[in-house]
Structures are given as structure tokens and as C-alpha cells.
N, C-alpha and C positions, 0 to 999 in steps of 0.2 A: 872332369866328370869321371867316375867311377861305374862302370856297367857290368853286370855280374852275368857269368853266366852259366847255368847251372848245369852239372854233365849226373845223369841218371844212368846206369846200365842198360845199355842197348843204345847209348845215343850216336849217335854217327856224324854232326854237324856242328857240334859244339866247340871243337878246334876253329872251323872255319867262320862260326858265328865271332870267336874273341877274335879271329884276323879281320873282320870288318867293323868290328868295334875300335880297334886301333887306326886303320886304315882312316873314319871319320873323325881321330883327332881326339877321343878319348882314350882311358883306360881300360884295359879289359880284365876283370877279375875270374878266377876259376871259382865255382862254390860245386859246393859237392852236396849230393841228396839226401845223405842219410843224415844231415849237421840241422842244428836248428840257426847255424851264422850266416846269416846276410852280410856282414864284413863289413856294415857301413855303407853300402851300394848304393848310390844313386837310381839306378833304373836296372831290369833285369829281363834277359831274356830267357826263354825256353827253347832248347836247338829241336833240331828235328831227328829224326832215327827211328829207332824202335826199342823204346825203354822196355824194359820185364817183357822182350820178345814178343810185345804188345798181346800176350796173355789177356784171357776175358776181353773187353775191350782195349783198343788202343786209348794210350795214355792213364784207363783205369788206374789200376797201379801203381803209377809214379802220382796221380795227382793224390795217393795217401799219403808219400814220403815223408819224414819229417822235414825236409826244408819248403814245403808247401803250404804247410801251415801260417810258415813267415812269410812267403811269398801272398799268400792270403791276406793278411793282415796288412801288408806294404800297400797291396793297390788297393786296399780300402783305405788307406792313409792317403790315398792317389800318387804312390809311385808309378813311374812307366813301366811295363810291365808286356813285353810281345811273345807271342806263341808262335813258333813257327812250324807249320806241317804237324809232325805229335804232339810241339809244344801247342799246338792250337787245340787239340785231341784232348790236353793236360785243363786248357781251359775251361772247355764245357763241363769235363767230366767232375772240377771242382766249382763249378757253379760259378767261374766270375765272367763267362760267356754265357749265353744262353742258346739253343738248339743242341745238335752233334755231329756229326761225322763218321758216313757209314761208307761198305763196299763200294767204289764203284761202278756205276750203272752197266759197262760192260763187262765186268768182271776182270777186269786187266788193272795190272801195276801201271804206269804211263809215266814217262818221263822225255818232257820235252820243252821249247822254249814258250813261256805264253807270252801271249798276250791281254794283258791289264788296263781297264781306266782306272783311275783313280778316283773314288766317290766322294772320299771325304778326307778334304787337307788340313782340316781343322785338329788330326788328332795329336798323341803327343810321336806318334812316328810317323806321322805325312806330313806336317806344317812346311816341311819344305821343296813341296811339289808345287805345281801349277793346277787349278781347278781345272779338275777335268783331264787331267795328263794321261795320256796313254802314253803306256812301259811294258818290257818285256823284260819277265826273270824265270829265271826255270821253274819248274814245277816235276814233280815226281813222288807219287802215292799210290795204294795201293785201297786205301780207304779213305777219298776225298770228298765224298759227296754230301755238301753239307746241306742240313734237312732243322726243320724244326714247324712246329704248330701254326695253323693259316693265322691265326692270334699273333704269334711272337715274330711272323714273318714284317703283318701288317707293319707291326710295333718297328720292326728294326727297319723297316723301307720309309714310314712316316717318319723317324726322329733324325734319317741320315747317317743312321750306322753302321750302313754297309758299305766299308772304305774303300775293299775294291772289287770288279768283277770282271770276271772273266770276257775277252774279247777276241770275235774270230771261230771261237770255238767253245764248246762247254764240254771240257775234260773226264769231267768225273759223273754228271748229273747233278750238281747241285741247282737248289730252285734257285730260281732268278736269278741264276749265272753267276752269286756270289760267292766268290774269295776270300772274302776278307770281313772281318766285323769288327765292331766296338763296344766296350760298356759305353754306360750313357755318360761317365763322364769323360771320357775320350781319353785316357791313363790306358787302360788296357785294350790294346788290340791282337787279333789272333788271326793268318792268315795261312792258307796251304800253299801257295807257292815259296819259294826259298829266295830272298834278297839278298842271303849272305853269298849265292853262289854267281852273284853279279854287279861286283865290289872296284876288279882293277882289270885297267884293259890287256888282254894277251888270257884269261880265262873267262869272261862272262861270253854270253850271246852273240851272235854275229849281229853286225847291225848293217846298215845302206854304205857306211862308211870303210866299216872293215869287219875281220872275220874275228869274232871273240872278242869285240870292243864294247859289248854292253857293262854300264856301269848304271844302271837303273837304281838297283838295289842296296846302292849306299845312303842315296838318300833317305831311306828309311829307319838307319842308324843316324845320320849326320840329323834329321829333325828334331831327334829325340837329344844331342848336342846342344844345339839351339836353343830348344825349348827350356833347358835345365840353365844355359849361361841369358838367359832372357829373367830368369828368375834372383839368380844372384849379382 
């Protein structure tokens, strides 16, 4: 399997995104923003950072890019397709998420280790969780607080689209402690905390067992593995 993953100016995560794409046993392709080439890519991620110095809003900007347009088109074809932190920023603001992502609530950047249930293992980057799995991966933003209409709220809590939510604590002020979402056909998910920064033990999370041993965050790549050699 082939996972692309695409580096925007200003990204800062996109090295570490293609090291937990290999680590789960794939390939990790580089794609660059300004190309309209997918490379043939199986599934694609969006790293985190701060593209175009997250001018206007964050992620505005890059979700014009010209490789966004193919990335648009892929996860309407239902490629897998994950936004992490900006890249989730990237999602709303090209319309294949729905709500946004503002300041927030106490006005502080935060970066720290959370805590996650996992809501929905059905998608194509959780299938290989346990329902219901509480996990810890870091988190670190400075405009996480994700918002949207009591309509589009009801909509994504009734259909099960909220993949994961925050546990222990709520970060940023997002409603209903969510993290994480999905389109409705569970292809693209967009989430603010960071899974590629808790891949291999000796740098994720400390866990009960030891210090820097979390490896939560590969699952998140290794489902989307899965999910793609379940089809071929």
C-alpha cells in the first residue's frame, strides 16, 4: 500500500507523518502542494504544522492548493483520506468535513499527552481499535476548538461520526469533547490530536508500563493498512 503524504509550506509533521506510515508496514510517498500528482496513492494524509503561516484562517490557504483539488476528488472516489491538526483545519475549510476549528477557549497554544476514547472503529483509520478503546496521543494547538451548528452537531453525534473524544479533560473547548470526526462514509477522518507522534516506543507517551512507551497512534495508520489489503 502506497500513503501519500502531502507537505504544504509551513508543515511541520509531515517527516514524522511518512515515518509512521512505514513503521505500519506501508509506503510512504512525498506529494507536494503546488502538483496536481497523486502518484497513484492509495490513501493520503494531511500533516499538521502551520501551512501559509496559517494566514486568514488556519488551513484556508492550503485547502486552495492545487493538490487539493485531487485530494477532493480521491475521497469522493472514497479514498482514505486523514487530516491531522491543520490537516483537519484543511478539511472543514474544503468542505469534506463539516463544522471548524477555532482559538482555543483559553487562549493558550497546549501541548500535552491526551487522553481519547475512541467512538467509532468502523472508519477506514480506526478499524483497528477495540470499540470503545481509550488511548493516549499527544495533542498540541493553538486553535483546536472544534465548533459547528446545533443541526450539524446533532447530525454528526446521531450518525456515529464522532470518532474520537477527548477524555479527562477538554483541551481546547470543543463541544462535546470531540476530537475527531468523519464524513459519512467513514473514507475521511480529521482529528486534532497527533497519532504520528506516538508510533515507536522510546518517543510516544509515557504509559503505566514505561516512560515514552505509548504506541497508540499507529494504529491509526496500521487500520488504514488493513482496510486497503482487506480489499485486494
Amino acid at each position: 500500500m502506497r500513503i501519500g503524504v502531502v507537505t504544504f509550506p509551513g508543515s511541520l509533521d509531515d517527516r514524522d507523518a511518512q515515518r509512521a506510515v512505514r513503521l505500519a508496514g506501508a509506503e510512504a510517498v512525498a506529494l507536494w502542494h503546488g502538483t496536481h500528482d497523486l502518484e497513484g496513492v492509495d490513501a493520503i494524509v494531511l500533516p499538521g504544522g502551520f501551512s501559509y503561516g496559517d494566514y486568514l484562517r488556519c488551513g484556508a490557504i492550503a485547502s486552495h492548493s492545487p493538490i487539493m483539488a485531487e485530494v477532493i476528488q480521491a475521497a469522493e472516489r472514497g479514498v482514505p483520506v486523514l487530516g491531522i491538526c491543520n490537516g483537519f483545519q484543511m478539511l472543514t475549510e474544503a468542505h469534506l468535513l463539516p463544522g471548524g476549528l477555532i482559538r482555543n477557549d483559553h487562549g493558550n497554544f497546549i501541548c500535552r499527552d491526551q487522553g481519547l476514547r475512541v467512538e467509532n472503529n468502523s472508519t477506514a483509520w480506526t478499524n483497528g481499535f477495540a470499540a470503545n478503546a481509550e488511548i493516549t496521543i499527544p495533542l498540541k494547538n493553538g486553535e483546536g476548538g472544534f465548533i459547528a451548528s446545533a443541526e450539524t452537531i446533532a447530525e454528526l453525534e446521531g450518525e456515529g461520526r464522532v470518532v474520537v473524544r477527548y477524555l479527562g479533560m477538554n483541551p481546547n473547548g470543543s463541544i462535546n469533547d470531540i476530537a475527531g470526526i468523519s464524513n459519512a462514509r467513514g473514507n475521511v477522518v480529521g482529528l486534532m490530536p497527533h497519532p504520528e507522534h506516538a508510533v515507536e516506543e522510546g518517543f510516544g507517551p509515557d504509559t503505566a508500563s514505561a516512560m515514552r512507551s505509548g504506541t497508540d497512534g499507529l494504529t491509526f495508520f496500521t487500520s488504514a493498512l488493513t482496510g486497503f489489503l482487506a480489499t485486494v
